[in-house]
C-alpha positions in Angstrom: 221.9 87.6 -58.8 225.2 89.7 -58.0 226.7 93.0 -57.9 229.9 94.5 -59.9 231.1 97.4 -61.6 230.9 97.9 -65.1 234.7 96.7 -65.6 233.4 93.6 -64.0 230.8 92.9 -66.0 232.2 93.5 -69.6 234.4 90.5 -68.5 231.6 88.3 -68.4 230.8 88.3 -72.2 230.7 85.1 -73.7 232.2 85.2 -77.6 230.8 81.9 -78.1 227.3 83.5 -78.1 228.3 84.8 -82.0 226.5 84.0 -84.8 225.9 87.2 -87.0 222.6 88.3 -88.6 221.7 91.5 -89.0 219.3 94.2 -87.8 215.3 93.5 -88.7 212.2 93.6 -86.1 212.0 92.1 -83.1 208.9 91.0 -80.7 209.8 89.7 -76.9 208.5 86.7 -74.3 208.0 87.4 -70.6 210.6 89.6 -69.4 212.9 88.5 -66.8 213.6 90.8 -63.7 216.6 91.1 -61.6 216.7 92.9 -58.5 219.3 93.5 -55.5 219.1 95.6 -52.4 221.6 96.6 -49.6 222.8 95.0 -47.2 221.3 95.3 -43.5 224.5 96.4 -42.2 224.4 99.3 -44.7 220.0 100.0 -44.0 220.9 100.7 -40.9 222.3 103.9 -41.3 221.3 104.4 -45.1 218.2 104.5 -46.5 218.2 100.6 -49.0 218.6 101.1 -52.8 216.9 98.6 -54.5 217.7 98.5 -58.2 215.6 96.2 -60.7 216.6 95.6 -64.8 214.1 94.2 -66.5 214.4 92.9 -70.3 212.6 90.4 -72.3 213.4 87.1 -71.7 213.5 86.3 -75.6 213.5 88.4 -78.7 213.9 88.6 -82.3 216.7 90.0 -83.9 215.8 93.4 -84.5 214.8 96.2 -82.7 213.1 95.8 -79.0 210.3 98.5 -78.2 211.9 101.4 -75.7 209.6 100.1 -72.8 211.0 96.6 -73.4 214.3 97.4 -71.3 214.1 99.7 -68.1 215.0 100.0 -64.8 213.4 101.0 -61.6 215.5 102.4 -58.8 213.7 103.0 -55.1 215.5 104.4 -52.0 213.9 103.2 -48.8 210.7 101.8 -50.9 210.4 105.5 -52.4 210.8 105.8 -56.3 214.1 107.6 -56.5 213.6 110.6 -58.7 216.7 112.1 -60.8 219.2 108.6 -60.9 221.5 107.9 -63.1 221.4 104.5 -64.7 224.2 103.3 -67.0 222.8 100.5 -69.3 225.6 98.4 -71.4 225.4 95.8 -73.5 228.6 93.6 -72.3 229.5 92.9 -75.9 228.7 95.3 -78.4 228.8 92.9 -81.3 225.4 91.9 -80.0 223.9 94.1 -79.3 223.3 98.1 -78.5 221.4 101.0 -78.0 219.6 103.9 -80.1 220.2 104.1 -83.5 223.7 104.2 -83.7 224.3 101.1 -81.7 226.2 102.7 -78.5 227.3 100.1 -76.0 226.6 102.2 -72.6 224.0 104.7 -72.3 223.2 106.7 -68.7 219.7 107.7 -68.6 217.9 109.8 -65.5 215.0 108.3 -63.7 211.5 109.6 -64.1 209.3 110.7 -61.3 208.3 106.7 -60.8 212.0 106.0 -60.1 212.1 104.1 -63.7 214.7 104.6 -66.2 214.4 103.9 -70.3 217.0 103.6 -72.4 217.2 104.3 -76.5 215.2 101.0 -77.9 217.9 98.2 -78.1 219.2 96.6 -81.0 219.5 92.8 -80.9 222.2 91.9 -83.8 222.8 88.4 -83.5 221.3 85.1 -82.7 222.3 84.1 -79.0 222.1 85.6 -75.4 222.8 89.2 -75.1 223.7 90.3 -71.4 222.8 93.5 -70.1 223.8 95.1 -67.4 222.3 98.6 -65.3 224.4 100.5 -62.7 223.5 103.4 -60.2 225.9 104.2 -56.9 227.4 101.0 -56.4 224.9 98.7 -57.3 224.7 96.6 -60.4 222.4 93.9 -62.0 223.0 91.9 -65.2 220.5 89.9 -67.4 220.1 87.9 -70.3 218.2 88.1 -73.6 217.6 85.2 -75.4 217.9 86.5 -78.9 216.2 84.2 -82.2 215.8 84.9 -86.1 213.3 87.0 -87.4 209.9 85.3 -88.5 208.7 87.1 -91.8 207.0 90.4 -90.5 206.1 92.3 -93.9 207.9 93.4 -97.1 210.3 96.8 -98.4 209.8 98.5 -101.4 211.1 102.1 -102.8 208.9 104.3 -103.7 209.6 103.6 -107.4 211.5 100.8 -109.0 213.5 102.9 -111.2 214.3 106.5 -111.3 216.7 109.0 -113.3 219.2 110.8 -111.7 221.7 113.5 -112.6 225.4 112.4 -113.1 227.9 113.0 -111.0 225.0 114.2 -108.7 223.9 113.7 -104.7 220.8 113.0 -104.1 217.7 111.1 -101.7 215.5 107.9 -102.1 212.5 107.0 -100.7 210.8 104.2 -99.7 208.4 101.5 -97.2 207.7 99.3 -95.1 204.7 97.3 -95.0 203.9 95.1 -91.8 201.8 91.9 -90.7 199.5 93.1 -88.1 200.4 92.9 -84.4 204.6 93.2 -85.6 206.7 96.2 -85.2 209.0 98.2 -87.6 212.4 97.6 -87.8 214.1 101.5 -86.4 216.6 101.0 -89.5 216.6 99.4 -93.3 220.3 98.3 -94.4 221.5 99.8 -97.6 224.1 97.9 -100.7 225.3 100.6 -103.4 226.7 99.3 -106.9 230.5 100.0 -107.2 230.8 103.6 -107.8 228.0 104.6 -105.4 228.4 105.8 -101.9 225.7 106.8 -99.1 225.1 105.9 -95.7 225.4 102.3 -94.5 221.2 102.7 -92.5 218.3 104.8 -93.2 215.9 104.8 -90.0 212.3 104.2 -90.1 209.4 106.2 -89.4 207.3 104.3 -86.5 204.6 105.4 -87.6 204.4 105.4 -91.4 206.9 102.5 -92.0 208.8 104.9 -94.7 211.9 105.7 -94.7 214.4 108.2 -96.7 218.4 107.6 -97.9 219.6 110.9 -98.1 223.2 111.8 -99.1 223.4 109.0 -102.1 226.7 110.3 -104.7 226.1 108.8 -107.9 228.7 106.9 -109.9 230.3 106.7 -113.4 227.8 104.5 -114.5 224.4 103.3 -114.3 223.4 100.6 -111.0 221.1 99.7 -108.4 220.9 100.3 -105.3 219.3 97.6 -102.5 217.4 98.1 -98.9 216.8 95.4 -96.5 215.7 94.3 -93.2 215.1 91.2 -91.8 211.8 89.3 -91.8 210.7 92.3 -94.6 213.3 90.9 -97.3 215.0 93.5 -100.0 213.9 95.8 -102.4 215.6 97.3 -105.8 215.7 100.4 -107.1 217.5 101.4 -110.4 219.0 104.0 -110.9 219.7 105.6 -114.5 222.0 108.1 -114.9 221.6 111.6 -117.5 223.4 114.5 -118.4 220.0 116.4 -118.7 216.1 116.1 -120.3 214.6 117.1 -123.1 211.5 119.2 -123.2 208.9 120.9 -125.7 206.7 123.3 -125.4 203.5 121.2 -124.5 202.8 117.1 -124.4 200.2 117.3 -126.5 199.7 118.5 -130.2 196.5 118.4 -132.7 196.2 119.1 -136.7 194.5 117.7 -139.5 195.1 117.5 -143.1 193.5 120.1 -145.2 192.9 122.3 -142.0 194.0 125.6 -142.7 197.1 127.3 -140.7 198.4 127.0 -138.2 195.9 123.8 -137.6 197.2 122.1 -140.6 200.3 120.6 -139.3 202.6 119.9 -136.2 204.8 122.6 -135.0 207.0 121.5 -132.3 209.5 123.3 -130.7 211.7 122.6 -127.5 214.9 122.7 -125.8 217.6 120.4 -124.3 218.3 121.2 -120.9 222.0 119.8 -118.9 221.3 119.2 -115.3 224.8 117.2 -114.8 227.7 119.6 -114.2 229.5 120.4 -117.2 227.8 118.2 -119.5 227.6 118.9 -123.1 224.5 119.6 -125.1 223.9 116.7 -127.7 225.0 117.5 -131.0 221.1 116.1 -132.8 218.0 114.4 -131.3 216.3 111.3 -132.7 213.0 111.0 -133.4 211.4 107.5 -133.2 207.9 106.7 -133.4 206.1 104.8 -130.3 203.9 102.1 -132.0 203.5 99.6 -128.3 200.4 100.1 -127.8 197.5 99.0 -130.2 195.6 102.4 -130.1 198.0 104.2 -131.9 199.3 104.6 -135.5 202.7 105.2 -136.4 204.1 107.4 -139.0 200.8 109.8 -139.5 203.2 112.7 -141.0 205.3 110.7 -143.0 207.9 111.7 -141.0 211.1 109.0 -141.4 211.6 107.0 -138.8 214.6 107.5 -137.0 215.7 110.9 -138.7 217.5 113.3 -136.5 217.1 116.8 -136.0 219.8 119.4 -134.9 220.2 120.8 -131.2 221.7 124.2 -131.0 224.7 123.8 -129.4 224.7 127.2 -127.3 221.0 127.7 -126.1 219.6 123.4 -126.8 217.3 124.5 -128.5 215.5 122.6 -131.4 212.8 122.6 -133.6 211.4 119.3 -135.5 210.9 119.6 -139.3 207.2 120.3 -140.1 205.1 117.7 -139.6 201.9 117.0 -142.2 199.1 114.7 -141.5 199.1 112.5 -144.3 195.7 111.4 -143.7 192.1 112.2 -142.1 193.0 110.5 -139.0 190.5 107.5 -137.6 188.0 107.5 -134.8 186.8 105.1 -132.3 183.9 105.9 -130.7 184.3 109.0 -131.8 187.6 110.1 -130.4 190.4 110.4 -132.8 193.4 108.2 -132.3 196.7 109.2 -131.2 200.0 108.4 -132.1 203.3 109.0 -130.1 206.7 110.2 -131.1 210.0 109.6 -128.8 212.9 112.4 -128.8 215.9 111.1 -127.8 219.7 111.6 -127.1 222.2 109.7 -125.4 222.8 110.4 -121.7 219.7 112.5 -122.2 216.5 111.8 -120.5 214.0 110.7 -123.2 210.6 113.0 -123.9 207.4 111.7 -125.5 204.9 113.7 -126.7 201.6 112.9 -128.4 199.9 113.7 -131.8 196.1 113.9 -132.7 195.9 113.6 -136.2 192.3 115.4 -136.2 189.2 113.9 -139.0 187.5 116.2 -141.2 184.1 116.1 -139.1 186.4 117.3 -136.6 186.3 120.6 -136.6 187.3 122.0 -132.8 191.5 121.4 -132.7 191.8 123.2 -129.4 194.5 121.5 -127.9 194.7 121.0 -124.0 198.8 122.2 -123.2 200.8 122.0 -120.4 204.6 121.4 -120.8 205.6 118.3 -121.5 208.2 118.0 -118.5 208.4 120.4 -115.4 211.9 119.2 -113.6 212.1 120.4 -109.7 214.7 120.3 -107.5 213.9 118.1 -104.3 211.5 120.6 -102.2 211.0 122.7 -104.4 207.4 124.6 -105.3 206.4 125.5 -109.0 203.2 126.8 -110.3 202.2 125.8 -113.2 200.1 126.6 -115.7 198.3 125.8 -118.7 195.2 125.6 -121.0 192.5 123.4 -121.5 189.4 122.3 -124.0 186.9 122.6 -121.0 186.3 126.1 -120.8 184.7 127.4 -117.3 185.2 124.7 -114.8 186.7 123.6 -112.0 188.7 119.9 -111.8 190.9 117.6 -109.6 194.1 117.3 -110.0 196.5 114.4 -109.7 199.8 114.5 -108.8 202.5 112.0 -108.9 203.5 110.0 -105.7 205.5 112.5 -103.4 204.2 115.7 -105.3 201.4 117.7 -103.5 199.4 120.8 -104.4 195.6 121.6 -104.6 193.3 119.5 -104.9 191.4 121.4 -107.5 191.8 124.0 -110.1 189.7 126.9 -111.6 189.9 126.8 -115.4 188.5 129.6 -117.1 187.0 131.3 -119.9 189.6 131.2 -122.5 190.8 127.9 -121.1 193.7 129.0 -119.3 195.1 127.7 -115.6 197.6 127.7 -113.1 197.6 125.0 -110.3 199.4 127.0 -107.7 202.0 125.7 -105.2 203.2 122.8 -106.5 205.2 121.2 -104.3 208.4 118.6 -104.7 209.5 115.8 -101.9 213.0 115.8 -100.6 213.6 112.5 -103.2 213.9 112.0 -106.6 210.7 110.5 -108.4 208.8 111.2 -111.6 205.1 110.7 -112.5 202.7 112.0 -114.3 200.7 115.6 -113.4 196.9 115.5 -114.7 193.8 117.4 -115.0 191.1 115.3 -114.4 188.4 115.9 -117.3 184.6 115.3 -117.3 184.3 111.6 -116.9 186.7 108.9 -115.0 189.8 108.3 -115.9 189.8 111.3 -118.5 192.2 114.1 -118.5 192.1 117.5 -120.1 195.5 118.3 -119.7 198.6 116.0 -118.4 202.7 116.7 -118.4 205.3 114.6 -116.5 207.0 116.0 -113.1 210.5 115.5 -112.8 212.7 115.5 -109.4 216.3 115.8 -110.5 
């Protein structure tokens, strides 16, 4: 036990105690307590200050609890009410307080004489010393700091995303902890070359998410990496475009020998720019989707690969006509559907599907909704559509981030609008559905962009 100043005690840091980690969670032994009082020459005409620090006796690197690192100040055994205690770290390369690290921080007592600093970050492996002053008293202690132990994993909110060139923008993600561990109050953040943002994103105690605002995106595509000890990394890649492409709705129905307008595929759209000064595409390409083993390529007999043109003032296009060339096939009753990409380089890729309708199927009443709704972050749409289910009401899904009613009302004709549709302050994409009669059914469903 002794007493100094503060200038006193910064001298008593001890560089060999240096061996750099960095920030992650941290949990802490039985805390050790140090305590001085006046001297009786002084009692006798002064009321005794007594001044205690207490601090974990070991931790992990990481971030300690606040209540992990106080001090309790009494004058004549009284709790002393309204003190100022300066807390320091002697060496700040160790260690510090609040989320930007500060080596000294002067907190007031409470009404039980007790005074708690910002939570502490522990940076390295070794002992930290920290001191606490008030008057003329002073008390140091040690923290015997240790690696993390594996406490949980990271992830962003999605692995990949799109984002406008030469754009700023946020990124989400979360942690996930082992029961009876504490989150980290930061996540550490590597951009690709070309990429700047801030170094830390702070985590929510409660939730375990976190958001990395104020990312500038670079020339070219990259990914970008959060961490945090004992949780390990997470990657998220980011894609850079110049705009999307859109049509009119995702989904489009005809059958051959139907008569018009049921007889073929009309599709019409337009190519939007969301990166400044970008330039429209000159042509799209159109390229069938034949991954998945439900669907049939080439049901128009539409070439594969062909291009269309894109106005070069407005973006807008429309696709040749497209004719069914056959009946179409069932399974179970429910016509088969084929997909068909539009694409453009730099340009955000739209698919959109096609129900090439039998002959015993006579209903083609489609179930629209555009076939990608682009917000900016925290923005609200509403957004409407139509559906084959005439009369109802029906959930709706949204993607993760996205929020909105629950339900919506879809009435006689089949028309609806789902009504306050809201963004998150981070880019995402996902799809928006209707939910339709039985599980895992939708009668309508577009893709929700933040960009």
């Amino acid at each position: 036990m002794s007493e100094f100043t503060p200038s006193e005690a910064a001298a008593t840091k001890d560089a060999s105690l240096r061996r750099r980690t960095v920030i992650g969670a941290a949990a802490w032994a039985a805390p050790v307590i140090v305590a001085t009082v006046a001297s009786p020459a002084a009692a006798a005409s002064v009321p005794a200050l007594a001044l205690s620090l207490v601090v974990p006796g070991t931790a992990e690197v990481g971030t300690l609890a606040q209540e992990a690192v106080y001090a309790t100040v009494l004058v004549g055994g009284v709790p002393a009410v309204g003190k100022s205690v300066t807390f320091m770290v002697v060496d700040v390369a160790l260690g510090g307080f609040g989320g930007d690290g500060s080596q000294m921080v002067t907190v007031i007592t409470d009404e039980s004489g007790i005074a708690y600093p910002p939570s502490m970050v522990l940076k390295e492996v070794g002992d930290v010393a920290v001191t606490a002053t008030v008057d003329d008293r002073g008390e140091t202690a040690l923290i015997t700091v240790t690696e993390p132990v594996s406490t949980g994993t990271i992830a962003f909110k999605q692995s990949s995303v799109n984002a406008a060139a030469a754009s700023t923008f946020a990124l989400a993600g979360a942690l996930t902890r082992t029961a009876g561990r504490v989150y980290p109050a930061e996540v550490a953040l590597v951009y690709p070359a070309g990429f700047s943002g801030p170094e830390t994103a702070q985590v929510d105690q409660a939730t375990g998410e976190f958001v990395v605002p104020g990312v500038t995106a670079g020339s070219v595509d990259g990914s970008i990496t959060a961490s945090a000890p004992g949780y390990g990394t997470a990657t998220v890649a980011i894609t850079l475009v110049l705009g999307y492409i859109e049509t009119q709705q995702a989904m489009y129905q005809a059958g051959k020998g139907f008569a018009a307008p049921n007889g073929t595929y009309v599709v019409t759209g337009k190519v939007n720019r969301v990166a400044p000064g970008a330039a429209l595409p000159a042509t799209l390409t159109l390229t069938w989707d034949t991954t998945s083993g439900t669907k049939y390529a080439n049901v128009t007999g539409l070439v594969d690969g062909q291009t269309v043109n894109v106005d070069p003032t407005t973006g807008a296009f429309t696709l040749p006509t497209l004719t069914p060339i056959d009946t179409g096939r069932t399974v179970d009753g429910i016509a088969l559907v084929s997909s068909i990409v539009l694409s453009a380089s730099g340009y955000q890729p739209m698919t959109i599907t096609l129900v090439n309708r039998p002959s015993n199927i006579v209903s083609l009443k489609s179930s629209t909704v555009p076939a990608a709704i682009v917000f900016k972050p925290g923005e609200t749409k509403d957004i409407s559509g139509s559906a084959m289910q005439l009369s109802v009401t029906r959930p709706v899904k949204y993607p993760e981030g996205f929020t909105g009613p629950a339900t919506v009302i879809v009435n006689s004709s089949g028309a609806y609008t789902i009504r306050g549709v809201k963004a998150p302050e981070y880019i995402t994409s996902g799809s928006l559905r209707v939910e339709g009669a039985t599980s895992g059914t939708s009668i309508s469903a577009g893709s929700l962009f933040v960009l």
